[in-house]
N, C-alpha and C positions, 0 to 999 in steps of 0.2 A: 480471447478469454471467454471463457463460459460458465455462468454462476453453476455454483455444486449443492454445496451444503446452503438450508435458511432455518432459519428461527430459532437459531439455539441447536441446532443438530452436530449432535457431537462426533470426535475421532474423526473430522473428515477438512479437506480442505472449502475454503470457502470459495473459490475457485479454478475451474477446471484450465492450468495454465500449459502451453508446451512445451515440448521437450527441452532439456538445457535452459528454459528462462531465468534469468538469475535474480526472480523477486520472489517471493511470499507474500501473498498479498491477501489482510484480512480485511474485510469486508463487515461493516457495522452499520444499522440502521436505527440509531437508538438517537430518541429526539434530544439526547443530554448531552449528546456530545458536539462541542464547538472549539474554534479555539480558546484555549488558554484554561480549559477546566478537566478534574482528577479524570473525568470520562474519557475525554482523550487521552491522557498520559496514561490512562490503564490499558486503553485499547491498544499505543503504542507496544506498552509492555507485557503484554499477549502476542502480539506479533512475531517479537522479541522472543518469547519462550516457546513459540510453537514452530517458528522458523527452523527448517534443515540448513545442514550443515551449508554454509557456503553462500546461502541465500540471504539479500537484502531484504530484510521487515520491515513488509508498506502499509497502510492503514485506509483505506477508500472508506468515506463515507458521507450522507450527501446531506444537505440543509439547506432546506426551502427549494426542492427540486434541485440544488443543482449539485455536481460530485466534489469532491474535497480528496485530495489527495495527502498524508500526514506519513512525516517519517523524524527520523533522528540522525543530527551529524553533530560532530565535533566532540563525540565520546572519546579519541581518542588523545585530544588536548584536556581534557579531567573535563572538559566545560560543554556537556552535550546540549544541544539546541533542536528543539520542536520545529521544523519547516511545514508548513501547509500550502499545499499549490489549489488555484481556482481548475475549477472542471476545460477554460480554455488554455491552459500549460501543461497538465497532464502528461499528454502524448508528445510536449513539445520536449518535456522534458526526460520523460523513458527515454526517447529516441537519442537523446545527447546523452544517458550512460551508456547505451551500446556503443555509440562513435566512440565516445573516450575509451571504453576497454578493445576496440579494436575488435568489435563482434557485429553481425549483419544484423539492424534493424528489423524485426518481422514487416511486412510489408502493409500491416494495418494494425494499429493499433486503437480498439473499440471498448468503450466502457460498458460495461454490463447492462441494459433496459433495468 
């Protein structure tokens, strides 16, 4: 991955991910955002609405130097739930959605400097 857009720069992905990857992933550095507060749940919910078609809306963003990874499951039981993983699950955990859909791993997976 390789950061694109910063500081508010609009129409553009935050970003630059490859071909076929099946996330979206917005990128926020705003010191408001932590668990369990509207800042996150917005950022989710930006994700959510700028997401292409077909694509999983992920939320990276970091606090106190280190990376936070935030997404949404169980929308489809009525009852959706916030997950945030720490900066050492991240990659443990992209890598276990490619095994489960049966897709090859990218062979590194790096969080943006």
């Amino acid at each position: 991955c390789e950061r694109a857009a910063r500081n508010g720069v609009r129409d553009g992905e935050d970003l630059k991910l490859p071909e076929g990857f099946p996330f979206y992933i917005e990128v926020k550095n705003k010191k408001a955002i932590d668990i369990g507060t509207k800042a996150l749940e917005d950022a989710i919910a930006q994700a959510e609405a700028a997401r292409p078609a077909g694509k999983v809306p992920l939320v990276l963003w970091k606090k106190r130097g280190k990376w936070r990874l935030s997404f949404r499951t169980g929308a489809n039981s009525g009852t959706p739930y916030t997950i945030t993983l720490g900066q050492a699950h991240i990659a443990t955990c992209l890598r276990s959605y490619f095994v489960v859909k049966g897709m090859e791993p990218p062979a590194r997976l790096a969080l943006p400097a």
